[in-house]
C-alpha positions as CSV (number, residue, x, y, z in Angstrom):
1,X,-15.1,16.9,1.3
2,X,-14.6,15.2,-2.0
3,X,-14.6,15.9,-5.8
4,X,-17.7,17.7,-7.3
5,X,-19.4,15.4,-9.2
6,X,-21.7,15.6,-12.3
7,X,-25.2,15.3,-11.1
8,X,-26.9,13.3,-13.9
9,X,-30.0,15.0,-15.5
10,X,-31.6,12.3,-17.1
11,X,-32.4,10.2,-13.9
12,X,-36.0,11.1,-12.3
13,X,-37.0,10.5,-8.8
14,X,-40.6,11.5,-7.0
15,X,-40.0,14.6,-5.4
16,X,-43.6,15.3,-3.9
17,X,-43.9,15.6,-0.2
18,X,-46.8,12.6,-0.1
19,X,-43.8,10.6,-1.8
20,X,-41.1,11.5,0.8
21,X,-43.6,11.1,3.3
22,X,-44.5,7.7,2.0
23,X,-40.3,6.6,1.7
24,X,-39.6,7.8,5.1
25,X,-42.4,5.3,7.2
26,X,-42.6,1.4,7.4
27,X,-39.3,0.7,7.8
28,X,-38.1,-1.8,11.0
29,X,-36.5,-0.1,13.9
30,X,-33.0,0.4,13.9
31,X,-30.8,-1.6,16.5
32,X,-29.4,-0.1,19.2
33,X,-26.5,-2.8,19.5
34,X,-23.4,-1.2,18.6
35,X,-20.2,-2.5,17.5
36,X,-17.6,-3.7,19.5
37,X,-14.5,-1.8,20.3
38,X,-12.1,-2.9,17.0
39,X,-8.9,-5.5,17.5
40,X,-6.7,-2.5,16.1
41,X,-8.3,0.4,18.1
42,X,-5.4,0.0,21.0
43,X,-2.8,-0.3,18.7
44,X,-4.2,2.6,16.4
45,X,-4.9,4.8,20.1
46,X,-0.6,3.9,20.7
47,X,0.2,5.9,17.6
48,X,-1.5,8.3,17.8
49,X,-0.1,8.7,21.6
50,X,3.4,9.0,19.6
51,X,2.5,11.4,17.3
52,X,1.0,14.1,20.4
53,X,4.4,13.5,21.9
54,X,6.0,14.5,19.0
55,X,3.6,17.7,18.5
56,X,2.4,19.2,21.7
57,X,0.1,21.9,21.8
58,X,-0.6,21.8,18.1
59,X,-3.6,20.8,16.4
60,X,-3.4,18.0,14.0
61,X,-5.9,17.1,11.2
62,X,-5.4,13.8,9.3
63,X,-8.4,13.5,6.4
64,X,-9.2,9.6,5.0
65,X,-9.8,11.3,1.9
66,X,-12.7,12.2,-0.5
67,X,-14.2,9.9,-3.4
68,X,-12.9,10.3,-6.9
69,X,-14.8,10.2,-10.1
70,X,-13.6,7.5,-12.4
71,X,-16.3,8.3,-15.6
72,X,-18.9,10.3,-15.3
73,X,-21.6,10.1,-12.0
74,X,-19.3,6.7,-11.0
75,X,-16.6,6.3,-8.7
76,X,-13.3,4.2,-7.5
77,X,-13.4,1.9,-5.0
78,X,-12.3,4.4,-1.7
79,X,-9.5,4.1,-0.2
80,X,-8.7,6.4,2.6
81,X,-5.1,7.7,3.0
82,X,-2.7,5.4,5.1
83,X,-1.7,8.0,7.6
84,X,-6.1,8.2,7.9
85,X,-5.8,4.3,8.4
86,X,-2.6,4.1,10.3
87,X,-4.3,6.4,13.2
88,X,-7.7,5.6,13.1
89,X,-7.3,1.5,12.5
90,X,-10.2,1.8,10.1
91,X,-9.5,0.2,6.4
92,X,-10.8,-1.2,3.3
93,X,-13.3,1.6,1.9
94,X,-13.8,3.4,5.4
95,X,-15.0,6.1,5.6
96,X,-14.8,8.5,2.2
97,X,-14.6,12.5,3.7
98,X,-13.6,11.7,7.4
99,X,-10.9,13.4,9.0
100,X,-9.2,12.4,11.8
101,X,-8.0,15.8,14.5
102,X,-6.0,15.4,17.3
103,X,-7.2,18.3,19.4
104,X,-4.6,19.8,21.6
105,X,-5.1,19.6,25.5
106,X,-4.4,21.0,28.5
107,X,-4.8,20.2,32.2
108,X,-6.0,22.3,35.2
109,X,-2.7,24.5,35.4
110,X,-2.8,25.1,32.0
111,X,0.2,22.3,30.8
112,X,0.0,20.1,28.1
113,X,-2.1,17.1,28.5
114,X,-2.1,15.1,25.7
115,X,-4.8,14.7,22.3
116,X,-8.0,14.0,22.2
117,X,-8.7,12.2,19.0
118,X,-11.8,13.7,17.5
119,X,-12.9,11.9,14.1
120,X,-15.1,13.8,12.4
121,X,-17.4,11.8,9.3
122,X,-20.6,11.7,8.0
123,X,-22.6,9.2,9.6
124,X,-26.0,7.5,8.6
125,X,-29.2,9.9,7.9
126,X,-32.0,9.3,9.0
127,X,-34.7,8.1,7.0
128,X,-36.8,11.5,6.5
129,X,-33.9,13.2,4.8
130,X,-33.5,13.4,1.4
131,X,-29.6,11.7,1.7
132,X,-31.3,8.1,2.4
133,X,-33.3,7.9,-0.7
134,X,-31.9,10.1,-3.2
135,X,-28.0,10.7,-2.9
136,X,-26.6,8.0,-4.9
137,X,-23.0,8.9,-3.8
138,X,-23.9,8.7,-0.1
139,X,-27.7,7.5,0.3
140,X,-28.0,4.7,2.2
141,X,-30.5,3.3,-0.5
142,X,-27.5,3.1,-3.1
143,X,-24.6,2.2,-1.3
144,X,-25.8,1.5,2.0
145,X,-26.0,2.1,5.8
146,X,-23.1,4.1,7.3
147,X,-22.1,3.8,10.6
148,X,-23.5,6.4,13.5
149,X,-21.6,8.6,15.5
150,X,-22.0,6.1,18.7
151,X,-21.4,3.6,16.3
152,X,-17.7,4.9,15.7
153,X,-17.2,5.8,19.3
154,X,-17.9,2.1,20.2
155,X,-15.8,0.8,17.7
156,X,-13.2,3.2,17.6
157,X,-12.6,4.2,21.0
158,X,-12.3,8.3,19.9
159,X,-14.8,11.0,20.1
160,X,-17.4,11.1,16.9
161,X,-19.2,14.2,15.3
162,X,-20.4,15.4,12.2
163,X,-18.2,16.3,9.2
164,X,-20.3,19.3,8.9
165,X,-18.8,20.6,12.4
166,X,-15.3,20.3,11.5
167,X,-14.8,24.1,9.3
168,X,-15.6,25.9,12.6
169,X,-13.5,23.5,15.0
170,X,-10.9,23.7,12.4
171,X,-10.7,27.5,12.5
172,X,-11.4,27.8,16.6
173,X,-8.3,29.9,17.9
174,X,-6.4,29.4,14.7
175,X,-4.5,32.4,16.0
176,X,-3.1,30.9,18.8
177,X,-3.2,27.5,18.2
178,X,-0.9,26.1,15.8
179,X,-2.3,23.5,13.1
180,X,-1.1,21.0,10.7
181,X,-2.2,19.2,8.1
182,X,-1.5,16.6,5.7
183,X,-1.8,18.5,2.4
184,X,-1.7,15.8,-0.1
185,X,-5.0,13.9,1.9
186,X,-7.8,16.1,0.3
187,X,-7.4,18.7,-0.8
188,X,-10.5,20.1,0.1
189,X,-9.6,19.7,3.6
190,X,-6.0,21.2,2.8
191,X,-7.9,24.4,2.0
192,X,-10.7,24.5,4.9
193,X,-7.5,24.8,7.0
194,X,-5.5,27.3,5.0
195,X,-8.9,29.7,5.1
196,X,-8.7,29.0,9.0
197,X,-4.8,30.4,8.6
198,X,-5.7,33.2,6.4
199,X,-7.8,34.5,9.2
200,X,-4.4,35.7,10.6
201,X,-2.4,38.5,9.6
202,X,-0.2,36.9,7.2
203,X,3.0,37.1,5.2
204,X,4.4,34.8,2.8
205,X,6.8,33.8,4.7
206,X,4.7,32.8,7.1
207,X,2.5,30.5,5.0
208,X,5.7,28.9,3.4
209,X,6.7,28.2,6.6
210,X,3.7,26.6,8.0
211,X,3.7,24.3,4.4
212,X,6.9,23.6,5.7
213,X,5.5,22.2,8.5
214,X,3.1,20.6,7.3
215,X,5.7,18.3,4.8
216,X,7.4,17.9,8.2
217,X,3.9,16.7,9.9
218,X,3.4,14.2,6.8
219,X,7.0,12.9,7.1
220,X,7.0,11.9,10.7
221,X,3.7,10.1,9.7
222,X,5.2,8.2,7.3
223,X,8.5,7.4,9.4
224,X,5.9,6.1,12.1
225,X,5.4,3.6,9.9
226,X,8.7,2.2,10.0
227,X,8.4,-0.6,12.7
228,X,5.3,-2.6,12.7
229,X,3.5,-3.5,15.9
230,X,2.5,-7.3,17.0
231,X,-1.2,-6.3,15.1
232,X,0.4,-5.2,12.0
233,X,3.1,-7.7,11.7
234,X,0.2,-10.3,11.7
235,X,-1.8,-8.3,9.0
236,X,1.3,-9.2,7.2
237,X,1.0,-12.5,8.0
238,X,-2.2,-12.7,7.0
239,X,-1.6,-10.9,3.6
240,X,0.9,-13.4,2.6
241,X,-1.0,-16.3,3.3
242,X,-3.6,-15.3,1.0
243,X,-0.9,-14.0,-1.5
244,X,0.6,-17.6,-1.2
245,X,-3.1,-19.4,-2.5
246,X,-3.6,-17.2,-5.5
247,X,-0.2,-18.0,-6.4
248,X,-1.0,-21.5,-6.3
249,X,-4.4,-20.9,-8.0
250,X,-2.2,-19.0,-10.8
251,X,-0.1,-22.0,-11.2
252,X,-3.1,-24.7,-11.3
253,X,-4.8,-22.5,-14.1
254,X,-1.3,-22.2,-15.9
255,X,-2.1,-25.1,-18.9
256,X,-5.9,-23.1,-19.2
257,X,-3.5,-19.4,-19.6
258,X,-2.0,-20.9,-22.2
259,X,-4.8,-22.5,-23.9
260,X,-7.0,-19.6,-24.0
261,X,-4.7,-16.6,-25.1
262,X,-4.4,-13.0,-24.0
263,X,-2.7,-15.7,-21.1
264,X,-1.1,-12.7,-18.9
265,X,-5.1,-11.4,-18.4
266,X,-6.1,-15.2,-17.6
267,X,-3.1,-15.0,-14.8
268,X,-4.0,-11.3,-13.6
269,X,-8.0,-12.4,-13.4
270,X,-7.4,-15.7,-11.3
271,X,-4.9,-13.9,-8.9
272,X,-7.5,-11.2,-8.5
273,X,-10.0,-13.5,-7.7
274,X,-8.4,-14.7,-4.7
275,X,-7.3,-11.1,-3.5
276,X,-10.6,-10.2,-3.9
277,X,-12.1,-12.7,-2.5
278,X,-9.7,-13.5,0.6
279,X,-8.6,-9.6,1.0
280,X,-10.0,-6.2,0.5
281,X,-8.3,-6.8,-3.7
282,X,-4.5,-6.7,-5.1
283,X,-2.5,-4.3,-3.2
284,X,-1.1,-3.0,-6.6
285,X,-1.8,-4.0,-9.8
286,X,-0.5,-7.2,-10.7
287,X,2.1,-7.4,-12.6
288,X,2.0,-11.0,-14.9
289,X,4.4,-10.7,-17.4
290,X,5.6,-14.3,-19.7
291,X,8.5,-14.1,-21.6
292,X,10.1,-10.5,-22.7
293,X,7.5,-8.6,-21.3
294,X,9.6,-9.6,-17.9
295,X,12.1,-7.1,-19.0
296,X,9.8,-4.9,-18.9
297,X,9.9,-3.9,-14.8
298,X,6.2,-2.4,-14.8
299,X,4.5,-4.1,-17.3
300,X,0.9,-3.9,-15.9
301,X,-0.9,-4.3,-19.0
302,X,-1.0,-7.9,-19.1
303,X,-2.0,-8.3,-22.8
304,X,0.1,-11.1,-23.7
305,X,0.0,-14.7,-24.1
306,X,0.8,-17.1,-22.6
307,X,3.4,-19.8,-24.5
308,X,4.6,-23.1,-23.8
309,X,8.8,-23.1,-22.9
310,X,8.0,-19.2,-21.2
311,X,9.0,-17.8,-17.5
312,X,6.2,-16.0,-16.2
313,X,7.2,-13.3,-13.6
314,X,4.3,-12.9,-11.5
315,X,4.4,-10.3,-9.2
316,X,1.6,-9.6,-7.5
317,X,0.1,-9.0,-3.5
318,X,-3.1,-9.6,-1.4
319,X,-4.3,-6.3,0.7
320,X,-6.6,-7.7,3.5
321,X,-9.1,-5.6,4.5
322,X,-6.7,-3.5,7.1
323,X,-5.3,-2.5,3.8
324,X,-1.9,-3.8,4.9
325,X,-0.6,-5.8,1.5
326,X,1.7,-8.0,0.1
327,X,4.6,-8.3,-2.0
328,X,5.5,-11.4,-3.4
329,X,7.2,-12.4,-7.0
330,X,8.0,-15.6,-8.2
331,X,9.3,-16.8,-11.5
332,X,7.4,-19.9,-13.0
333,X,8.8,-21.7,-16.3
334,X,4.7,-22.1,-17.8
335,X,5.7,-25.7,-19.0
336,X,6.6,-26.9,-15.7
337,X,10.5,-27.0,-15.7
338,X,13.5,-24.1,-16.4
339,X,15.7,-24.4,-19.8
340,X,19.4,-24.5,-19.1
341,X,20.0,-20.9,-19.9
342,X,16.4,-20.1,-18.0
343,X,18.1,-21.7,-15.1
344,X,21.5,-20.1,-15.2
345,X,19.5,-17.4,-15.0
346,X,17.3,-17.9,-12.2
347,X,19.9,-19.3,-9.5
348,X,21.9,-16.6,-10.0
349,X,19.1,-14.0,-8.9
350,X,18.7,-17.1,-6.1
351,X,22.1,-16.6,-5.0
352,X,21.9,-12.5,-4.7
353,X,18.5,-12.9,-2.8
354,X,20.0,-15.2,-0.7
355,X,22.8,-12.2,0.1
356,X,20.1,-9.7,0.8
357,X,18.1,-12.0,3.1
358,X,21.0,-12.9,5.0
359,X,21.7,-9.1,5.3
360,X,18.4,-8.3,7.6
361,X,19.5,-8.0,10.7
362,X,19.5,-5.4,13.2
363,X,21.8,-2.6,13.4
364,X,22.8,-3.4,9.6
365,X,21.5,-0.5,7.3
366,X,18.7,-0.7,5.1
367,X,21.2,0.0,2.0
368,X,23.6,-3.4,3.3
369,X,20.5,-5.3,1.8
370,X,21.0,-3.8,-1.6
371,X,24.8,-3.9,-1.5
372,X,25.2,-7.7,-0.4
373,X,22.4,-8.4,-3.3
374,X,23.9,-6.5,-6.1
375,X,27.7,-7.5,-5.4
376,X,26.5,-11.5,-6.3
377,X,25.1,-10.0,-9.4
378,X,27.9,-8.3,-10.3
379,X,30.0,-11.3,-9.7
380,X,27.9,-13.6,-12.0
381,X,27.9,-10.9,-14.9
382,X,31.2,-10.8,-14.4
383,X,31.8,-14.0,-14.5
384,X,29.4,-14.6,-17.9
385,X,31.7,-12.1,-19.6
386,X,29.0,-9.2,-20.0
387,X,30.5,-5.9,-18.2
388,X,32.9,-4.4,-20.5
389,X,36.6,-5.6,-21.2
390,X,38.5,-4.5,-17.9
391,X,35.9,-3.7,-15.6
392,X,36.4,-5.8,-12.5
393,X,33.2,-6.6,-9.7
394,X,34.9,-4.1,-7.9
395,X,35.0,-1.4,-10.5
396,X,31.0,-1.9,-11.3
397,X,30.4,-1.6,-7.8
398,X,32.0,2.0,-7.9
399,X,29.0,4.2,-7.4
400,X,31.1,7.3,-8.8
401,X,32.7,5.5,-11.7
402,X,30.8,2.1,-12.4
403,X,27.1,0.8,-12.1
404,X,27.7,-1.4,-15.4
405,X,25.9,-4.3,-13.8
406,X,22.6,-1.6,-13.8
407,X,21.9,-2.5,-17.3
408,X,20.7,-5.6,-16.5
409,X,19.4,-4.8,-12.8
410,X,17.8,-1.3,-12.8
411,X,15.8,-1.2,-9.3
412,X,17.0,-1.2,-5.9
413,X,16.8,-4.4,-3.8
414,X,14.4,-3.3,-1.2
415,X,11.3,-1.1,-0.1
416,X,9.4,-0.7,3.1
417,X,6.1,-2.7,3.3
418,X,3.1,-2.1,5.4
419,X,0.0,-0.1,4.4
420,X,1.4,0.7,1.4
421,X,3.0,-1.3,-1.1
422,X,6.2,0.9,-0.9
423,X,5.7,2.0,2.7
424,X,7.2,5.0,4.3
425,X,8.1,6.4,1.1
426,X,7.3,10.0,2.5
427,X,10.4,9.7,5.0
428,X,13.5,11.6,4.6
429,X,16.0,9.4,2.3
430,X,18.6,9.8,5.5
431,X,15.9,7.6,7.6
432,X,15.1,5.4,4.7
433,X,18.3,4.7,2.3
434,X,21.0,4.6,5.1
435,X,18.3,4.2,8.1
436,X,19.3,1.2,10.8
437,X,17.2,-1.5,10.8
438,X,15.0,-2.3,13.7
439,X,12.6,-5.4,15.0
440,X,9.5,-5.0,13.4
441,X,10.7,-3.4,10.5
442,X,8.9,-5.0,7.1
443,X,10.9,-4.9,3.7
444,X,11.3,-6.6,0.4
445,X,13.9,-8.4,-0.8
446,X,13.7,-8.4,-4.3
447,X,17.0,-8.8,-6.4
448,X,16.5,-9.3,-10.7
449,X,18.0,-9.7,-13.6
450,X,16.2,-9.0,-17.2
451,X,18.0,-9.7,-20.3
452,X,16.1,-7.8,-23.0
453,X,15.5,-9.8,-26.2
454,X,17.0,-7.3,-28.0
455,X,20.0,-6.4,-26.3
456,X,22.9,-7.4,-28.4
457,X,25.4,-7.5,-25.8
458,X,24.2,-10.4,-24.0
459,X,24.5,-13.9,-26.0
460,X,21.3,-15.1,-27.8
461,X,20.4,-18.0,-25.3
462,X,19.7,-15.1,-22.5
463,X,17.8,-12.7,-24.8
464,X,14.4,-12.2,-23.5
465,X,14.8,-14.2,-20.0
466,X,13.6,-12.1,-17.1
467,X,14.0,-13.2,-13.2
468,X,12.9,-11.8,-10.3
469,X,12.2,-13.5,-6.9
470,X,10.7,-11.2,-4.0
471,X,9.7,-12.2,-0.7
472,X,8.9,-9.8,2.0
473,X,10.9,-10.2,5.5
474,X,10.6,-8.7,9.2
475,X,13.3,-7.7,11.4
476,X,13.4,-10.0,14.4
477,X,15.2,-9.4,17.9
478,X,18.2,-11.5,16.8
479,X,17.7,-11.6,13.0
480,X,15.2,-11.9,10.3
481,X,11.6,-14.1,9.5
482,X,11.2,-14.7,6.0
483,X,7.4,-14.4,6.0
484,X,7.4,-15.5,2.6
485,X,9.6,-18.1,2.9
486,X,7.4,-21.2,2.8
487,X,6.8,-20.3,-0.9
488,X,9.2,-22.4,-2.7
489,X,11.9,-20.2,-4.4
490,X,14.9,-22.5,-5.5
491,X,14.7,-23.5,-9.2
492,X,14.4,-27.2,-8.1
493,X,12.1,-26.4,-5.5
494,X,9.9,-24.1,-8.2
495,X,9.6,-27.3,-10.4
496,X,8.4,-29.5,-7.4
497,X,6.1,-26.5,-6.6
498,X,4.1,-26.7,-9.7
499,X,4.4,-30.0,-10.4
500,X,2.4,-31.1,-7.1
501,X,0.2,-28.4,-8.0
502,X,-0.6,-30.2,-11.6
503,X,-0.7,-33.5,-9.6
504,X,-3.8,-32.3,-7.3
């Protein structure tokens, strides 16, 4: 179910039956022990229990996701799609073409009884087929064993079978059974089910409609995402721990970064290094970004260098192998302490993030977070002089009329966190922007302010300072956990940070 791939000419394999022959004996027995049943597989089961209530008698086809061609016969890393994960509890590169169907049921008077969860895949050939030795995309000999059908039955807790069986279970009844799909998964999936549909008489109405419901089906998948369970909210734990030690290991290589040039790569390379090695990689790239390029709020290129007297805005997150990541950014001064104007700076964005933190709570809205942030930033522009003559805090905070402060903070305050980096984003903006917040609930808190070095309306001494401080907080019973929080984030507390790093 993935992208058709250039099959390279110039390699040359044996094709003779002697050889296959030959390929297919002398190999040790498989075992027969098979996995145990996954930590998330309960938790993944619960979710999917929610989304059969939510769609009775319909049939529901979530795909992981196909391999994608990055040059030539070579591909990315997979990644299956996080609805794919979210239901199935299967992550880092697990498993390219599956698709996950909830299969409508019924019970002996005919009344709805529930899902079963049927994940179709392609699981591991034997040994006589010409997949083991030859695919170099699948074949066991090139990128390893896959898991068997009882393999993901004992792990999984769902029923297993062949990816090669799912057209015609896909298209059973399509007349009378009603079926959904998340479109933007694989597209080659998308269509297997619109051929199943176009076995009906239909209008085009009718197949708006059904896209319709489909965006509907993907929304509610997203919005499930919303609160976290005890698993996830560990995951999350877990992410920021490791976050926490490639930050440090970004900080003790700091003096090398500069040394060496092309510093921002030095940064990005050591912080991947410990994603990679205590995670499934960086949840997004990194963003590593000394002096101006700070103003810069996507600066993923990383070409710079590194010099002594520059902030470095390092933002940056560890996905662990459930693919549930991080999102942590911290401003370092590279020489080990802030400059007066480099610390003006930087306690104001403390102060605003303070704000928005104290703003998690539940029952406030996810849009208090951004307000409480962006008023203390308005206040300190204010009070430096920089919105125009007559404009009052109040006035800037006018979202008819105002927004002068924006100049100088572009982005919002917050995001969803979870599987993806900006989780939920697929929800309507009614359930996101103004949605309440509940325990378990995962969001960033992430105020800035970036003073481009050539913006003349801001005195010299701030030209080219950028600030941002993130850290990535859960909604608890009776208020908020700043997962993050251990990471040192006042300016004082920054320049202990590194110094008893250096001192190591």
């Amino acid at each position: 179910m993935s992208e058709e791939q250039h099959k390279p000419e110039h390699r040359s394999r044996p094709t003779s039956q002697a050889f296959r022959d030959f390929v297919a004996q002398g190999w040790a027995p498989r075992s027969e022990e098979r996995p145990q049943r996954a930590e998330a597989a309960a938790y993944a089961a619960a979710r999917r229990a929610e989304v059969s209530s939510a769609f009775p008698g319909e049939r529901l086809v979530v795909p992981a996701g196909g391999l994608k061609v990055r040059s030539n016969d070579t591909d990315y890393v997979f990644r299956p799609h996080s609805a794919f994960a979210h239901l199935t509890g299967l992550g880092a590169d697990r498993e390219p073409d599956a698709v996950l169907v909830l299969e409508p049921q019924t019970d002996e008077d005919g009344d709805d009884a529930g899902h079963e969860a049927v994940l179709y895949f392609r699981p591991l050939a034997g040994r006589d087929t010409e997949e083991f030795f030859g695919d170099s995309r699948y074949g066991e000999f090139w990128v390893g064993a896959r898991p068997t059908l009882e393999d993901a039955e004992a792990e999984l807790g769902v029923t297993a079978r062949h990816i090669d069986d799912l057209k015609d279970h896909v298209a059973k009844d399509a007349g009378s059974v009603s079926v959904r799909v998340v479109r933007e998964a694989d597209v080659d999936v998308r269509d297997v089910v619109d051929r199943a549909r176009a076995t009906e008489a239909r209008t085009d109405e009718r197949t708006e409609k059904q896209r319709e419901l489909d965006a509907e089906f993907a929304r509610q998948l997203s919005s499930l995402r919303f609160v976290k369970d005890e698993w996830e909210v560990q995951q999350m734990r877990d992410a920021v721990e490791a976050t926490s030690h490639g930050f440090e290991a970004v900080i003790a290589d700091l003096p090398e970064a500069i040394e060496r040039g092309r510093g921002e790569r030095w940064v990005e390379g050591v912080f991947g290094l410990y994603a990679r090695h205590e995670g499934n990689g960086v949840g997004y790239d990194s963003i590593c970004a000394a002096g101006d390029h700070a103003n810069t709020l996507h600066w993923i290129k990383n070409t710079g260098d590194i010099k002594p007297g520059d902030l470095l805005l390092l933002d940056a997150g560890v996905e662990v192998d459930s693919l549930y990541t991080a999102d942590i950014t911290r401003t370092l001064p590279v020489s080990g302490t802030f400059s007066e104007a480099q610390r003006k700076v930087y306690d104001a964005v403390y102060a605003a993030q303070e704000a928005g933190i104290a703003a998690v709570r539940p029952g406030a809205t996810f849009s208090d977070v951004h307000a409480a942030a962006i008023r203390v930033i308005a206040e300190h522009l204010y009070e430096w002089g920089l919105l125009p003559d007559g404009v009052s805090v109040e006035d800037t905070l006018d979202t008819e009329k105002g927004q002068y402060h924006r100049r100088w903070m572009v982005h919002g305050t917050s995001h969803h966190l979870g599987l993806d980096v900006h989780d939920c984003a697929a929800a309507r903006r009614e359930e996101y922007m103004e949605g309440e917040l509940r325990p378990g609930m995962v969001l960033t808190v992430e105020p800035g302010l970036y003073f481009k070095a050539d913006d003349e309306l801001v005195p010299q001494e701030l030209r080219g300072i950028g600030v941002r401080i993130e850290d990535d907080v859960v909604v608890t019973e009776d208020g908020r956990e700043n997962l993050s929080g251990f990471m040192p984030r006042s300016a004082d507390d920054v320049e202990a940070w590194i110094k008893g790093v250096w001192s190591r």
